[in-house]
SEKE-939252 format. One record per residue (C-alpha): residue in three letters; residue number from 1; z negated, y negated, x; chain. Coordinates in steps of 0.02 Angstrom, whole numbers, plus 50000, padded with zeros to 5 digits. Layout:
BEGIN
  resn  resi      w      v      u  chain
   Ala   NUM      Z      Y      X      A
...
//
This chain:
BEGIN
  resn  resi      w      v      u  chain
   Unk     1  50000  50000  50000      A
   Unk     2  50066  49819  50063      A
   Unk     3  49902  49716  50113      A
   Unk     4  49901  49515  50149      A
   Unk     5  49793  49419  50231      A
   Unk     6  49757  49246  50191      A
   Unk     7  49650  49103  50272      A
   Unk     8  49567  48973  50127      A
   Unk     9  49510  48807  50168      A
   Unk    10  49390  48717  50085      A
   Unk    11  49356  48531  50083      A
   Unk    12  49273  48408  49978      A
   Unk    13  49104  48351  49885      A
   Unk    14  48987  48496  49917      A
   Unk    15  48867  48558  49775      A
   Unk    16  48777  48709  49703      A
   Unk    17  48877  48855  49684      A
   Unk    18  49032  48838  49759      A
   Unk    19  49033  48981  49857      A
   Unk    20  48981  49068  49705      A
   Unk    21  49112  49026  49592      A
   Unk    22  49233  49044  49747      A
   Unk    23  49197  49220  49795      A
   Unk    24  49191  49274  49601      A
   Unk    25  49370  49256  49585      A
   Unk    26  49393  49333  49748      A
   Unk    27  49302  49486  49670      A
   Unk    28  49377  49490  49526      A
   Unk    29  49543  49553  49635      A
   Unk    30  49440  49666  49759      A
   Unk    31  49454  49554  49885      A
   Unk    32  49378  49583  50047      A
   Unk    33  49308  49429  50141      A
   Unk    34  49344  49459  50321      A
   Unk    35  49272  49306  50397      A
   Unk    36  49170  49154  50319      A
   Unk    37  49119  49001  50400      A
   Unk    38  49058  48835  50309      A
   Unk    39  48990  48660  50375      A
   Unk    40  48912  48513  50279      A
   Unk    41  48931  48338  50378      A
   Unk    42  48841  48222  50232      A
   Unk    43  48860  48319  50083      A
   Unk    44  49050  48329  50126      A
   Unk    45  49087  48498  50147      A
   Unk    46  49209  48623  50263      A
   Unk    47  49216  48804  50213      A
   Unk    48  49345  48942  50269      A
   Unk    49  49352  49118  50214      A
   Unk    50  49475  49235  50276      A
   Unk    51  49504  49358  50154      A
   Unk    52  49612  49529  50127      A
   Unk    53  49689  49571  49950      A
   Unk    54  49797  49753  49930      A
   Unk    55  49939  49703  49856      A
   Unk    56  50085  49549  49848      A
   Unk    57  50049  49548  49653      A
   Unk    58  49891  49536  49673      A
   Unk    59  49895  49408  49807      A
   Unk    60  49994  49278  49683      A
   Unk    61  49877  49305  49544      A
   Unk    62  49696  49279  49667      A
   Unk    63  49792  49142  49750      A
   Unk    64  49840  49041  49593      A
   Unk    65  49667  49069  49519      A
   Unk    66  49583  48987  49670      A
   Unk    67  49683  48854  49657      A
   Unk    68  49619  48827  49470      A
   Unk    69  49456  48859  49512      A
   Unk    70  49460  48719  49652      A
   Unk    71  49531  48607  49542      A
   Unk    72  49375  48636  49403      A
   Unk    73  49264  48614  49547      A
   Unk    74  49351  48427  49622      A
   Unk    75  49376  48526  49783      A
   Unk    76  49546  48519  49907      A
   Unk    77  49589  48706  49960      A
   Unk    78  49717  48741  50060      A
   Unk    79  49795  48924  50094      A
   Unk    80  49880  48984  50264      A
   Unk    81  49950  49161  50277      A
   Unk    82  49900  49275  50430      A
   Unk    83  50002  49411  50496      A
   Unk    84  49913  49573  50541      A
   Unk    85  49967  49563  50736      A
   Unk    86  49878  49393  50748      A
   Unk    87  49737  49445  50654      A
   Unk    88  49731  49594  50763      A
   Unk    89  49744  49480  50935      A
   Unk    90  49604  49363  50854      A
   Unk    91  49479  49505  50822      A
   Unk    92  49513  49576  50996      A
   Unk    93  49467  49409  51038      A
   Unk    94  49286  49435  51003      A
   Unk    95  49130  49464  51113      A
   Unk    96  49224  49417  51281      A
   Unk    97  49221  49288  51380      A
   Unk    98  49088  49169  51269      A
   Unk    99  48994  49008  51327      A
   Unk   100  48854  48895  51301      A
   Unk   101  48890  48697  51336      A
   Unk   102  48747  48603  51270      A
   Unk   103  48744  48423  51279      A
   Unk   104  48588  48313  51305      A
   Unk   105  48569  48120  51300      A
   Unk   106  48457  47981  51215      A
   Unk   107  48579  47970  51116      A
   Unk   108  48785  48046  51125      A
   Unk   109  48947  47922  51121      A
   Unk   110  49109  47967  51079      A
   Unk   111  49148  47954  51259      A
   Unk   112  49037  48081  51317      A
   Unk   113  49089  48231  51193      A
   Unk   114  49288  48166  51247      A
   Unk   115  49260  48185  51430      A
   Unk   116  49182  48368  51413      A
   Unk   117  49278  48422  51247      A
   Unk   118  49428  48383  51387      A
   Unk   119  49366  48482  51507      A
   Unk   120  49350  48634  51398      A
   Unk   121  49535  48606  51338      A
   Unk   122  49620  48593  51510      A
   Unk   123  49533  48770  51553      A
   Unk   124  49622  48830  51401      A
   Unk   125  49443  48878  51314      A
   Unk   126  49427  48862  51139      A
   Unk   127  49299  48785  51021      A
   Unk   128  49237  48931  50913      A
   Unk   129  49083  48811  50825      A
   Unk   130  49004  48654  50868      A
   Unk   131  48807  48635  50815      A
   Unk   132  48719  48488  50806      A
   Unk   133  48507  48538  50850      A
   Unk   134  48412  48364  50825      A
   Unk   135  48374  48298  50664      A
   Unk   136  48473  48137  50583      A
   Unk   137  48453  47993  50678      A
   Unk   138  48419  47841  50565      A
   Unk   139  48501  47664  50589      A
   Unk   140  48366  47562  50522      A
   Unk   141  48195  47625  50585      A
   Unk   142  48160  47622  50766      A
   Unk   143  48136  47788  50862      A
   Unk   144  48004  47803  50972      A
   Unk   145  48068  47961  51067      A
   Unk   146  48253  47936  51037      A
   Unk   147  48337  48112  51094      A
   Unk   148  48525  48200  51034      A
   Unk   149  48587  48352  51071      A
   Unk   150  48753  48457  51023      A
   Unk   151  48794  48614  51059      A
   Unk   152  48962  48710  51088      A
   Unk   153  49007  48883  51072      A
   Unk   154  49157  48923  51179      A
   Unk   155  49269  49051  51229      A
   Unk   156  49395  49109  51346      A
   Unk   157  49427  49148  51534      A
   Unk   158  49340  49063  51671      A
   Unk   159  49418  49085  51849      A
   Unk   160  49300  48967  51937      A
   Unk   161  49156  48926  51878      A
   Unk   162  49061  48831  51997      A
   Unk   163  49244  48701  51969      A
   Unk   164  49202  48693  51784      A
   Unk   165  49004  48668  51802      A
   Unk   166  49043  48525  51973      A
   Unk   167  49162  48421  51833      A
   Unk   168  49020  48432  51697      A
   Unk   169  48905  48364  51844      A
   Unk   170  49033  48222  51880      A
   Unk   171  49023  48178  51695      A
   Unk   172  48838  48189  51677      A
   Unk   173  48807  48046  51841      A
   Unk   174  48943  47946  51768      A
   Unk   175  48890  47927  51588      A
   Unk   176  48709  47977  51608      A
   Unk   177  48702  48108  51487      A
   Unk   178  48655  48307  51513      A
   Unk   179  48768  48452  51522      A
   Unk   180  48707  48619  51529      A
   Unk   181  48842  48765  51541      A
   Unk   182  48773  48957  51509      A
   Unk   183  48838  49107  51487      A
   Unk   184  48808  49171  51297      A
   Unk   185  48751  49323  51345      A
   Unk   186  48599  49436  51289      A
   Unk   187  48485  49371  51396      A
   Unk   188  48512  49196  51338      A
   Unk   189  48466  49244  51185      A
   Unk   190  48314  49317  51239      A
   Unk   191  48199  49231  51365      A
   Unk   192  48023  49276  51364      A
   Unk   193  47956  49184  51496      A
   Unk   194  47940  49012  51570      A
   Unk   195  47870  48942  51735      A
   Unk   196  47843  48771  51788      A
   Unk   197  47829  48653  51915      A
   Unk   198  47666  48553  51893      A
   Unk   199  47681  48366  51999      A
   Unk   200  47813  48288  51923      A
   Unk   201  47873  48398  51808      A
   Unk   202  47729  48459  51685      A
   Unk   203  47651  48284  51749      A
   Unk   204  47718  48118  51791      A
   Unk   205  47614  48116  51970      A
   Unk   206  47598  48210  52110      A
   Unk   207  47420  48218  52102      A
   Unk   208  47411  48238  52293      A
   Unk   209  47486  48065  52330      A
   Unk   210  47343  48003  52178      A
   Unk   211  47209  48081  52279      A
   Unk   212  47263  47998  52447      A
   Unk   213  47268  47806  52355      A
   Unk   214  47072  47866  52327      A
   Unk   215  47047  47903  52499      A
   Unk   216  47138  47769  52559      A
   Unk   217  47291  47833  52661      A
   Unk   218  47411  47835  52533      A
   Unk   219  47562  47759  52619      A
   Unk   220  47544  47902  52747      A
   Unk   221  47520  48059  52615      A
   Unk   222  47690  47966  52507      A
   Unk   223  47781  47983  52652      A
   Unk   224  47777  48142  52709      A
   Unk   225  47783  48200  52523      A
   Unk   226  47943  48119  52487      A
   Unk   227  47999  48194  52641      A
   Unk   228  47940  48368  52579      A
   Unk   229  48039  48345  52407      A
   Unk   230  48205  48308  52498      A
   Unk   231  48188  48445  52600      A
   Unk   232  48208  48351  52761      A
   Unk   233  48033  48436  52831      A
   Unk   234  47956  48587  52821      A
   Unk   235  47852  48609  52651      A
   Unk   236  47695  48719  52740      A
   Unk   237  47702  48590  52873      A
   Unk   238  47712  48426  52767      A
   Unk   239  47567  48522  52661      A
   Unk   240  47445  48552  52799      A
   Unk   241  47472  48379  52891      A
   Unk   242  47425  48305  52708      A
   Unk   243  47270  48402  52689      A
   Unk   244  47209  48341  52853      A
   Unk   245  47208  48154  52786      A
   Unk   246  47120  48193  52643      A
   Unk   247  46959  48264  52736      A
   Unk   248  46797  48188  52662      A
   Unk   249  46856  48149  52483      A
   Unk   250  46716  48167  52360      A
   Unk   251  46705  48312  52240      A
   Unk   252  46671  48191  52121      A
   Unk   253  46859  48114  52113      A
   Unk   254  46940  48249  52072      A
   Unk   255  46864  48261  51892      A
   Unk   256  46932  48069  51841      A
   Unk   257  47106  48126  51918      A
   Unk   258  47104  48283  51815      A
   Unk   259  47061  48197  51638      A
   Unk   260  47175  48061  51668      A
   Unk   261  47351  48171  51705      A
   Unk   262  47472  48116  51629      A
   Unk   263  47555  48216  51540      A
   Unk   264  47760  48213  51536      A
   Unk   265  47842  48186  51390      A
   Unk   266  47897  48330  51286      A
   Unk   267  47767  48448  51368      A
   Unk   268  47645  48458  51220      A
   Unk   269  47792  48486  51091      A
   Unk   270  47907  48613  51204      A
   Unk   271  47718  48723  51266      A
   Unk   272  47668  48750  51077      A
   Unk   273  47830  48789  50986      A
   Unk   274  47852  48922  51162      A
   Unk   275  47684  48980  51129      A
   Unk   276  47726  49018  50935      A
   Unk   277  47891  49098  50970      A
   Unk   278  47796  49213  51103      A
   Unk   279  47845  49160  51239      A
   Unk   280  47727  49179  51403      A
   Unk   281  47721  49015  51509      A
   Unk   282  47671  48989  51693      A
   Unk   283  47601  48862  51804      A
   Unk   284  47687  48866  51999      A
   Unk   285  47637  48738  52111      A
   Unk   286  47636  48683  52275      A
   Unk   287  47457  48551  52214      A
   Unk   288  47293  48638  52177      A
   Unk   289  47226  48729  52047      A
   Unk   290  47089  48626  52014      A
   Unk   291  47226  48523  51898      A
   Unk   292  47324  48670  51858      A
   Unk   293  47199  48737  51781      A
   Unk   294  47138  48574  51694      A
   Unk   295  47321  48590  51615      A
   Unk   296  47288  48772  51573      A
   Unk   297  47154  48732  51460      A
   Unk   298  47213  48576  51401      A
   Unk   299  47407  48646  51363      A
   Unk   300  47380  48829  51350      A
   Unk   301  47474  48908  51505      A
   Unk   302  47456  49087  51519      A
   Unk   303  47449  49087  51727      A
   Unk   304  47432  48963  51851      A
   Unk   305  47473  48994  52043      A
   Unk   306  47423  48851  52151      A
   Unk   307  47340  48809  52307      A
   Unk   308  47157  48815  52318      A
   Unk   309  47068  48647  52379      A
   Unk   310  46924  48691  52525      A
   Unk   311  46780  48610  52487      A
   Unk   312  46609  48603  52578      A
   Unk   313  46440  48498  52531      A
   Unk   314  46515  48403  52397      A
   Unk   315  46692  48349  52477      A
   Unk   316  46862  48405  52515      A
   Unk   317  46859  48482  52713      A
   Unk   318  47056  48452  52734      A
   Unk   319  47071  48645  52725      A
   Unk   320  47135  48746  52593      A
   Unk   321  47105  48934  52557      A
   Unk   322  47221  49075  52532      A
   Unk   323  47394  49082  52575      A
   Unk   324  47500  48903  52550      A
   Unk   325  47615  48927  52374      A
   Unk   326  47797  48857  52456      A
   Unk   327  47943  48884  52361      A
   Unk   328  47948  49076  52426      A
   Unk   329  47796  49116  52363      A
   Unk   330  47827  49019  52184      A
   Unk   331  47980  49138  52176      A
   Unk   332  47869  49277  52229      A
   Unk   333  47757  49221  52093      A
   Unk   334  47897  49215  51952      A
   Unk   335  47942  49392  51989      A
   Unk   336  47752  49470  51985      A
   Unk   337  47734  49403  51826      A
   Unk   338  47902  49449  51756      A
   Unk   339  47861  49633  51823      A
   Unk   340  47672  49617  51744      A
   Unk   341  47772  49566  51563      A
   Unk   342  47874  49680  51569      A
   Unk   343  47999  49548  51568      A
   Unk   344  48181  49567  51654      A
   Unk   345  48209  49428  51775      A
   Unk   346  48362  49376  51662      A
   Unk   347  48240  49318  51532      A
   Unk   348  48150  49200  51649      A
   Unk   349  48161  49012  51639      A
   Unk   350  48106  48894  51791      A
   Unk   351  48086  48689  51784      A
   Unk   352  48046  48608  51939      A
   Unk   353  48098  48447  52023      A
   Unk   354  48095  48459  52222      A
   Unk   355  48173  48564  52356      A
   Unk   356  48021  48682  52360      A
   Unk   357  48069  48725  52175      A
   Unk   358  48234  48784  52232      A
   Unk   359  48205  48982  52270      A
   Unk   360  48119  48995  52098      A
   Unk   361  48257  48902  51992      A
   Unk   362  48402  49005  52070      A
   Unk   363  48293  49171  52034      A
   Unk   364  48279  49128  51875      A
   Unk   365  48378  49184  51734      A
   Unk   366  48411  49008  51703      A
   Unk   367  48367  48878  51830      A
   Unk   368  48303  48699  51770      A
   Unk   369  48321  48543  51870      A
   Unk   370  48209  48425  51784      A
   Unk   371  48212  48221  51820      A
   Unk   372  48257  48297  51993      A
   Unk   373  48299  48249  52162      A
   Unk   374  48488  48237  52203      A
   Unk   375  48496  48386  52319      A
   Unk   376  48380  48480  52180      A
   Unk   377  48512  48445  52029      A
   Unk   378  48648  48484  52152      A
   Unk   379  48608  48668  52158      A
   Unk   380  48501  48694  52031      A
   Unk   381  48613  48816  51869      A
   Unk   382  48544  48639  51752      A
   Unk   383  48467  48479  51747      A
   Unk   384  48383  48366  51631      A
   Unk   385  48375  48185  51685      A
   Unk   386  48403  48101  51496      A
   Unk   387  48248  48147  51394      A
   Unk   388  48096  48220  51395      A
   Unk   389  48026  48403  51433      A
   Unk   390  48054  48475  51274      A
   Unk   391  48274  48477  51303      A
   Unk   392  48207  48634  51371      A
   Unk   393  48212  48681  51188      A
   Unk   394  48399  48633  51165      A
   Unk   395  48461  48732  51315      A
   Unk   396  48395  48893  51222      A
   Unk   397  48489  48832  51068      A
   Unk   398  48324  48775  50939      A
   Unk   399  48367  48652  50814      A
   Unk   400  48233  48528  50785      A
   Unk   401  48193  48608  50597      A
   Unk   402  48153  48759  50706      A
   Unk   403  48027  48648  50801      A
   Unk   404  47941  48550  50662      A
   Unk   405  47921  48695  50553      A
   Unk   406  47758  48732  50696      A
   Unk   407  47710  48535  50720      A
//
């Protein structure tokens, strides 16, 4: 028996029941639907529905119906005939090749979406859905905590990837917006764990640099930690030579540093909606876990691994105990607790902003550069320079309704 398949498009004033109403005449016909798709951009709505009927007679008959039922409803349809060999190519088409481009700004211009929309065209990648994941921005009240993000579901062959990712980059400096590029893969999907940084990325301080304004040689401690960050010294070296100038700091300071973090942006929000989707979090630091584990109470973190302050007769001796945690040993860390979890190291997430964060964001599933140094974003998988802590929450593809439903 002769079958024909037929693509509908929808478009006009949405309202309750249209689908309904749509799908009953399809039935009436024993139509099957073979694809459906539908999107509602202020009430105005898009729908498509691929369908299959058995017959040419019967085709004519669900065909002209539609069109009488669209015309009841005050809705445009529009029908487009699909041969069998390009149905055929389009569903062997499916589950290769697929990609994650999310973009991340204050807020997004036209200009932005152009210049990476163009990108994915002259790679010959297609557009399969594009999602928008913060709420409607109004025009009229002010927002405090102004944030946007899209993201695009695309697919096709990528020869060179580290090409496609260096243009996004190019983009992102020039029009200071956010472009992270994944692959949609089952992993992405399903990240369990997340470690971070603590100095200037769970906090906006490095609390060592704080703690050497106290004991007055903070010009000296800056330096050499700035110079740790960019990479341009050793990080055990830099770490030990800024211990030294903090010998015979009260006990006592460390408490009024501790109460008064501050805390970065985003961190409450993006910790609590991780904690109710299970996720396990870590702190993995190269300060002390005096603070870290301030923030452990006062966020929630599952595990901290820091370094460990020495401190004799009420005041810091310079020293430090234990082994120093460098970037090695933070990757070192992300693994033992993946492996404790359960957790494959696929499903990890780092964010970190200095050099020393390096090992642990290119061991992790996905790698987070975040408000980072330029050498840090330059090999970091993605960054986040636009908003706030919780775009961590847009790379793994949550839509703000997602995140208030907790808040």
């Amino acid at each position: 028996m002769a079958k024909e398949i037929f693509l509908l498009n929808i478009s006009g004033q949405d309202k309750p029941g249209l689908t309904s109403a749509l799908t009953a005449v399809l039935a009436q016909y024993n139509a099957k639907v073979l694809d459906i798709g539908q999107a509602n951009i202020h009430d105005t709505l898009s729908l498509g529905m691929m369908f299959e009927v058995k017959s040419k007679k019967k085709s004519a008959a669900v065909l002209k119906d539609l069109l009488f039922k669209a015309y009841e409803l005050g809705i445009n349809c529009k029908f487009t005939p699909i041969s069998l060999e390009d149905y055929e190519d389009w569903v062997n088409q499916q589950g290769k090749n697929r990609y994650i481009v999310t973009i991340l700004g204050e807020k997004l211009k036209a200009e932005q979406i152009s210049r990476v929309t163009e990108i994915i065209s002259e790679k010959n990648l297609n557009i399969d859905a594009i999602k928008r994941l913060t709420g409607r921005l109004s025009l009229v009240k002010k927002d405090d905590y102004p944030r946007a993000s899209i993201q695009l579901s695309i697919r096709g062959r990528i020869d060179n990837k580290a090409e496609f990712t260096e243009k996004f980059m190019q983009i992102s400096q020039e029009l200071d917006v956010d472009i992270a590029f994944q692959e949609d893969n089952i992993f992405r999907r399903n990240r369990r764990l997340v470690c971070f940084d603590m100095d200037s990325t769970l906090i906006q301080t490095e609390v060592i640099d704080e703690l050497a304004e106290l004991a007055g040689v903070g010009e000296q401690v800056k330096a050499i930690t700035e110079a740790a960050m960019q990479g341009e010294i050793d990080f055990n070296e830099s770490f030990k030579r800024r211990m030294k100038l903090l010998e015979g700091l009260s006990e006592d300071v460390l408490q009024n540093v501790a109460v008064n973090l501050p805390i970065t942006k985003g961190a409450r929000r993006l910790i609590d909606t991780l904690k109710n989707y299970g996720f396990k979090t870590a702190i993995l630091s190269g300060g002390f876990t005096y603070f870290g584990h301030y923030l452990q109470k006062e966020l929630g973190i599952d595990y901290v691994y820091a370094n460990q302050l020495e401190i004799k007769n009420g005041a810091l001796t310079g020293n430090y105990l234990g082994e120093i945690v460098n970037g090695e040993k933070k990757a070192e860390y992300l693994k033992l607790i993946a492996e404790k979890e359960g957790i494959d190291i696929s499903q990890t997430i780092a964010v970190g902003d200095g050099a020393n964060d390096l090992p642990m964001l290119n061991l992790a599933g996905l790698g987070i550069a975040f408000h980072a140094k330029p050498k840090v974003k330059d090999n970091a998988q993605s960054s986040i320079s636009s908003i706030g802590l919780d775009g961590v929450l847009y790379l793994l593809g949550y839509h703000d309704r997602h995140i208030d439903l907790i808040e």
